[in-house]
C-alpha positions as a printed NumPy array, in Angstrom:
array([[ -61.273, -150.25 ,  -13.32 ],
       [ -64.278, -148.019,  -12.906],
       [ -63.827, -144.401,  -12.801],
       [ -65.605, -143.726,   -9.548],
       [ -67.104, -139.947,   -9.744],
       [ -66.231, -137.579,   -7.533],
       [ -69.129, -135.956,   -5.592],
       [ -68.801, -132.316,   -5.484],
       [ -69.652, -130.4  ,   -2.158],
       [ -71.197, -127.481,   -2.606],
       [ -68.944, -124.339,   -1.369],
       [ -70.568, -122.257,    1.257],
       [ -71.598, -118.608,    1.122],
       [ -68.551, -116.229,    2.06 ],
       [ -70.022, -113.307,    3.591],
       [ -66.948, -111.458,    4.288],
       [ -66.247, -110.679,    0.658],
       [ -67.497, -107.343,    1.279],
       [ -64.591, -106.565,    3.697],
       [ -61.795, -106.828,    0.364],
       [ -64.578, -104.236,   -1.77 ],
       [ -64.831, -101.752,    0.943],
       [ -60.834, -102.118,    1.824],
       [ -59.646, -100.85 ,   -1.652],
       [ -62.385,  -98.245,   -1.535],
       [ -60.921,  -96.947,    1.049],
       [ -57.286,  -97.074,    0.142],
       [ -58.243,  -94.937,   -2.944],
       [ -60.433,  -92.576,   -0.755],
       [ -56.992,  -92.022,    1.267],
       [ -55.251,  -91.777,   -1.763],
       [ -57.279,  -89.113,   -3.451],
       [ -57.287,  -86.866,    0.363],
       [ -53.445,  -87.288,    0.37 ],
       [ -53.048,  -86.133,   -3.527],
       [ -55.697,  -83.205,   -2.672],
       [ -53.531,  -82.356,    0.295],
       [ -50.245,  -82.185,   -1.508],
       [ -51.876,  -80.455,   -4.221],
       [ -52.804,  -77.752,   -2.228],
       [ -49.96 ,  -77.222,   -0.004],
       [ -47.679,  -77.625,   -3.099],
       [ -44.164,  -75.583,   -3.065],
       [ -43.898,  -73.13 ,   -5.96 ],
       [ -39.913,  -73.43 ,   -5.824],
       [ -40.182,  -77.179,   -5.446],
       [ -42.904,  -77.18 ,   -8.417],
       [ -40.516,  -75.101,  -10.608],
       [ -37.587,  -77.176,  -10.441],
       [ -39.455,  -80.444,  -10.712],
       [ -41.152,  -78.503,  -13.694],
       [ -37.935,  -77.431,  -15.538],
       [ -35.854,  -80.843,  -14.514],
       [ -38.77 ,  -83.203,  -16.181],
       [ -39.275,  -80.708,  -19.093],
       [ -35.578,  -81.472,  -19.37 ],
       [ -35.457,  -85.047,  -19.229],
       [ -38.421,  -85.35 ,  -21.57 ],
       [ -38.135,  -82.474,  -24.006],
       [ -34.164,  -82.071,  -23.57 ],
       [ -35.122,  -77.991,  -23.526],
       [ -32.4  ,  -75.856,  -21.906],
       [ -33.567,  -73.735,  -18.556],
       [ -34.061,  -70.662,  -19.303],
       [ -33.614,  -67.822,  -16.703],
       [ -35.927,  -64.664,  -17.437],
       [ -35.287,  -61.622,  -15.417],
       [ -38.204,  -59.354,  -14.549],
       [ -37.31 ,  -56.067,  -16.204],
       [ -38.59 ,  -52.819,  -14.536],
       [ -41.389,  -50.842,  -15.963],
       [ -39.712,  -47.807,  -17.876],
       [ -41.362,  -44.483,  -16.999],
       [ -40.011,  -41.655,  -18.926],
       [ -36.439,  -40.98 ,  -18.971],
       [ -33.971,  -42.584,  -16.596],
       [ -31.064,  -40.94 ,  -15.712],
       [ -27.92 ,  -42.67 ,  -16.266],
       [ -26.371,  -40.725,  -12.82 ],
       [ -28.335,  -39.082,   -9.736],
       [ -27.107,  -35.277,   -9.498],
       [ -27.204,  -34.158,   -6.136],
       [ -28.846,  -30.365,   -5.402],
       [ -26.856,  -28.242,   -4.315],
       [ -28.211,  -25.997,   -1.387],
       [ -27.213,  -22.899,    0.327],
       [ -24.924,  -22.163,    3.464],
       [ -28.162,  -23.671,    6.064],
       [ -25.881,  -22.273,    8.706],
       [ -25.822,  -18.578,    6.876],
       [ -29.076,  -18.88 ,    5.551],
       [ -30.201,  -19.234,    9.757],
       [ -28.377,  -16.388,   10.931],
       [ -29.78 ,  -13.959,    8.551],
       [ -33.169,  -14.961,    9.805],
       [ -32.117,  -14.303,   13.482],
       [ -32.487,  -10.964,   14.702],
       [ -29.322,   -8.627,   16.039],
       [ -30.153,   -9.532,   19.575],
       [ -29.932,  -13.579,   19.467],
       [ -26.76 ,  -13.647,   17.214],
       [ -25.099,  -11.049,   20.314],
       [ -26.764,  -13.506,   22.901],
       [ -25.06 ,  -16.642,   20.691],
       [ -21.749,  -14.724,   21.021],
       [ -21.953,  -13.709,   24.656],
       [ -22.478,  -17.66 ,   25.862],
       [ -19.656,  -18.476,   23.133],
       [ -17.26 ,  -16.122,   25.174],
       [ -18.854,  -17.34 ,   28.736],
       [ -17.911,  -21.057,   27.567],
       [ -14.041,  -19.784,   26.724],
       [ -13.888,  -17.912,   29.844],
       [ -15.002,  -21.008,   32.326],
       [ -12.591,  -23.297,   30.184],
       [  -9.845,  -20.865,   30.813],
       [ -10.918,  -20.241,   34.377],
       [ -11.243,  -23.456,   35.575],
       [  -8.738,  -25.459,   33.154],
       [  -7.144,  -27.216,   36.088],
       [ -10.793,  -28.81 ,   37.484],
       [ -11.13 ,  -30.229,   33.766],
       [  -8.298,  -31.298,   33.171],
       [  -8.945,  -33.41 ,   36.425],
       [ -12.153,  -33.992,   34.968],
       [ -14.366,  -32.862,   38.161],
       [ -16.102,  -29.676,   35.943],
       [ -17.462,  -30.345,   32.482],
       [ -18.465,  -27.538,   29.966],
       [ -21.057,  -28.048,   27.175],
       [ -21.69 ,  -25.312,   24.694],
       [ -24.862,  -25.58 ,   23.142],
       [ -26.641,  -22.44 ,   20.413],
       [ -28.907,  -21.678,   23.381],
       [ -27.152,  -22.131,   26.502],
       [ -24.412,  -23.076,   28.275],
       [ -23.769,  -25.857,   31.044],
       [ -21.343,  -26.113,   33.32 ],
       [ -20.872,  -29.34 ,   35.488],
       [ -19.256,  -29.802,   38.568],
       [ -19.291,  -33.043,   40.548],
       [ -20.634,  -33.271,   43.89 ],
       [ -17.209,  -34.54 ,   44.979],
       [ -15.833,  -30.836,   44.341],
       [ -17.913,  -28.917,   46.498],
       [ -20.025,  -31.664,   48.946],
       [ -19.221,  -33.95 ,   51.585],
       [ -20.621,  -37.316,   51.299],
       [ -24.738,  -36.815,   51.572],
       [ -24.159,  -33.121,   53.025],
       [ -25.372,  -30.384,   51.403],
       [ -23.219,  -27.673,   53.277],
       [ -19.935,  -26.326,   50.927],
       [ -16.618,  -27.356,   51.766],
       [ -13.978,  -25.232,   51.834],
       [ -12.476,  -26.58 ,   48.62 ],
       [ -16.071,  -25.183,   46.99 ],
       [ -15.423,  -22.177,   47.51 ],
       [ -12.738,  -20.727,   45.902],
       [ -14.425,  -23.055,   42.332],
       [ -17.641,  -20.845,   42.994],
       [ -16.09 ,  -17.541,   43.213],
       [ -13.95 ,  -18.126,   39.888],
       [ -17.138,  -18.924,   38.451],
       [ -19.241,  -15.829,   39.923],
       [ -16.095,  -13.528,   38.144],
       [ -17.378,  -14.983,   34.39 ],
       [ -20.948,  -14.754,   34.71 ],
       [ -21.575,  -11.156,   37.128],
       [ -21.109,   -8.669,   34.187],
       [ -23.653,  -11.211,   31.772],
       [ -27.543,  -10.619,   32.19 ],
       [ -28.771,  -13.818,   31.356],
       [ -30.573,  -16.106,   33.649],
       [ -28.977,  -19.176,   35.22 ],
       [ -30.612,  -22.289,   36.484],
       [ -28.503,  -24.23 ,   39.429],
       [ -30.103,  -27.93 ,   39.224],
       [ -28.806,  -30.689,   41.7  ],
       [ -28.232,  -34.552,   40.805],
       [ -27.184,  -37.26 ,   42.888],
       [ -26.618,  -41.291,   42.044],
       [ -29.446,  -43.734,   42.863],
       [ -28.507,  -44.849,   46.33 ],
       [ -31.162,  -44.316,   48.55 ],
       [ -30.827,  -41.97 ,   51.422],
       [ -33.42 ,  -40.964,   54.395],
       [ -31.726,  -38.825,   57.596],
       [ -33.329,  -36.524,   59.501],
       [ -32.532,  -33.369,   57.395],
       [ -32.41 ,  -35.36 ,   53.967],
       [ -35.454,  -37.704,   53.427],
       [ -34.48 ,  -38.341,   50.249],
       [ -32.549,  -37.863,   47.46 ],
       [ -34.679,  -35.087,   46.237],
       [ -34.159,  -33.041,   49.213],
       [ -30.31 ,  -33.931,   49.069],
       [ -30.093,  -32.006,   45.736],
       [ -32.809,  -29.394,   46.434],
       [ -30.64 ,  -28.272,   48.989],
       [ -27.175,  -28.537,   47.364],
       [ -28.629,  -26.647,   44.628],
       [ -30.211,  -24.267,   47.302],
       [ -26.373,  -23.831,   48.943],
       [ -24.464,  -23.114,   45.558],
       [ -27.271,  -20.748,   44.678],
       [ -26.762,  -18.673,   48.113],
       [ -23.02 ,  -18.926,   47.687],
       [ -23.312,  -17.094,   44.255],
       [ -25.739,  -14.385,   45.725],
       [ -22.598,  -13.897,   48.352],
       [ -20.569,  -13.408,   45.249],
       [ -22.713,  -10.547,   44.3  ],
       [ -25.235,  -12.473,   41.488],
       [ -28.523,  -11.123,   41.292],
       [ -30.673,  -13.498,   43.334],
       [ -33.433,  -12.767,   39.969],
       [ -31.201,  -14.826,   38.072],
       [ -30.899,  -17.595,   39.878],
       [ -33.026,  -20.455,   40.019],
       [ -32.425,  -23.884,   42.167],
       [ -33.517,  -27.033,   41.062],
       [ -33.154,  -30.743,   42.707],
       [ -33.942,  -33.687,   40.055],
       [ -32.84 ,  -36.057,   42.752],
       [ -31.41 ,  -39.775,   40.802],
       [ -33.812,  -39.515,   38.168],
       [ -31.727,  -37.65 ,   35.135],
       [ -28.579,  -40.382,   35.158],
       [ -25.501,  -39.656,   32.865],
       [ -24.179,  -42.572,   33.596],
       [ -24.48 ,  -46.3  ,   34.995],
       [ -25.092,  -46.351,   38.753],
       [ -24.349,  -50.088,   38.644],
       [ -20.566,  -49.523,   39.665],
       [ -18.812,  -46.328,   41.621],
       [ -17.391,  -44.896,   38.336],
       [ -21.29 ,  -44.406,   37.01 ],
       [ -22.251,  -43.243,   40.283],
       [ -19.706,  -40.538,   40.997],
       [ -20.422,  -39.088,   37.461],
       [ -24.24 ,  -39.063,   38.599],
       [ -23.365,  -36.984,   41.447],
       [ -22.724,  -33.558,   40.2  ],
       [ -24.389,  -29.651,   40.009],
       [ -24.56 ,  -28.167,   37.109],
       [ -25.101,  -24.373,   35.819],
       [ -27.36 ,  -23.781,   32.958],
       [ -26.615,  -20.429,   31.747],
       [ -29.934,  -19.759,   29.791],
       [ -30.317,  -17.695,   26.641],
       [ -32.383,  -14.592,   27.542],
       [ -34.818,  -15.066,   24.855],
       [ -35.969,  -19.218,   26.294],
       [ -35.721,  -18.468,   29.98 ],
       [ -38.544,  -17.906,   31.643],
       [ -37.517,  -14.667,   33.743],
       [ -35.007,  -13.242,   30.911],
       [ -37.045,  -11.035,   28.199],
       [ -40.963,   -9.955,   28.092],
       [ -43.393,  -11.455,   25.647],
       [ -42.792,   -8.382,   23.23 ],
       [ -39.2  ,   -8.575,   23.742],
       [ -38.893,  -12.414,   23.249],
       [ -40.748,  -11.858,   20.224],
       [ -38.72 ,   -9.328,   18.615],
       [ -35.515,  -11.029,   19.244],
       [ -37.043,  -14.169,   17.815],
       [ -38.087,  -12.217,   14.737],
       [ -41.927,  -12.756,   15.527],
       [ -45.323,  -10.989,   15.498],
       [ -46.288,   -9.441,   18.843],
       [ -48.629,  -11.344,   20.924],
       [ -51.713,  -10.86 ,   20.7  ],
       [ -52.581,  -11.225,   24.484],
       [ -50.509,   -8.083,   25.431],
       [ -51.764,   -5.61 ,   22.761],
       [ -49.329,   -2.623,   22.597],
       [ -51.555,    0.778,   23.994],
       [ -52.645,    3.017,   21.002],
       [ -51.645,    6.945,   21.437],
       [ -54.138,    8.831,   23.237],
       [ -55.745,   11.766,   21.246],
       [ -57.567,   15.072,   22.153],
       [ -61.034,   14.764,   21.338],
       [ -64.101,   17.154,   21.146],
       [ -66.911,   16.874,   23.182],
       [ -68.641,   16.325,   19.674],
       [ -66.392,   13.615,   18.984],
       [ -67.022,   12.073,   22.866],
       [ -70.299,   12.199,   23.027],
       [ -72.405,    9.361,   22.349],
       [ -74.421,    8.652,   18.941]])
């Protein structure tokens, strides 16, 4: 048998062999972007530990743990000594002239004598006494000497005022009356608001003391209204609190009407002001002397 020969076609042209060339180019171009992105977002913690855990697989080297040690500069003590100071209190009082440590004293007694004078309204916890190195405050709620938004005393007010007027006639210093009520809003004919409500409770307490023979030039009413809370008006127990007078009994060298510039200043242990010059001593002259050059 003959062999017959196969005729060979000829293959044809494939022009999308381009398409494979340009495919893995760009599978390595993604490649290299995502090993350029890891490499710079790379987690030093992460980087450690793969670090030390393929140093220890290849190299079987034990992690070792180096602690930063602190710079040493100079000697460190092994303890911290603490400096000892002086009495602050002591060291204060000799600074403070004659007339502020007898002021300190007086409002010291004033504070004893209201908590002994009025024991039973604090025990009941309508009158509150705060002794502070400058003044002292005593607070009485509004329940204890006002009707509900009236600023006229009741009868019950009366005897509390005149127990207070005993402690503070025979003491010079000056005495602010300020007035305080809760935040619920009030607007009547003789009360607008709650300003005027405790403008004019302050206003009544203040007369009531002037009956009691206190000098009207140390008195002083004042009506902050529901803006100087002490506690939450957001329930009756907050608001009741809110509602209150209270007597600052001022130290004669901070109040305003107590002491002259010159005396303020020597009680505070300072230089006389300048403003108010003190008069030099007149002295006879001769016509020589008083006559012109």
């Amino acid at each position: 048998m003959s062999r017959r020969r196969r005729k060979q076609m000829p293959q044809a042209d494939n022009h999308d062999r381009w398409m494979v060339s340009y495919a893995d180019f760009v599978t390595l171009l993604f490649a290299f972007f995502v090993v350029m992105y890891s490499i710079s977002s790379v987690n030093k913690g992460k980087y450690e530990t793969f670090s030390e855990s393929l140093d220890q697989a290849l190299f079987h080297n034990e992690k070792v743990v180096k602690e930063a040690e602190p710079i040493q500069v100079g000697t460190i003590p092994t303890t911290i000594q603490p400096i000892e100071l002086p009495n602050l209190a002591t060291a204060e009082e000799r600074e403070l002239s004659e007339e502020i440590l007898q002021e300190k004293q007086r409002l010291s007694d004033v504070s004893e004598q209201f908590q002994s004078a009025l024991q039973p309204y604090v025990e009941s916890k309508l009158v509150g006494i705060k002794k502070k190195d400058f003044w002292v405050e005593l607070e009485m709620n509004s329940e204890l000497l006002f009707a509900s938004g009236k600023a006229e005393l009741s009868s019950k007010a009366i005897p509390v005022l005149e127990k207070v007027a005993q402690v503070i006639r025979d003491v010079p210093n000056v005495i602010n009356v300020e007035g305080y009520t809760d935040n619920v809003p009030i607007s009547t004919g003789f009360y607008p608001s709650n300003w005027d409500l405790s403008s004019a409770r302050a206003t009544s307490v203040v007369k009531e003391l002037v009956k009691n023979n206190i000098p009207a030039t140390r008195l002083s009413a004042v009506g902050y209204g529901e803006f100087h809370p002490i506690a939450d008006n957001k329930d009756d127990e907050g608001r009741f609190k809110n509602r209150r007078v209270v007597l600052v009994l001022m130290s004669q060298a901070f109040a305003r009407y107590g002491m002259t510039d010159d005396e303020r200043a020597k009680a505070l242990n300072l230089a006389p002001s300048p403003q108010n010059p003190q008069p030099e001593p007149a002295t006879e002259s001769t016509p020589e002397s008083a006559a012109p050059l």
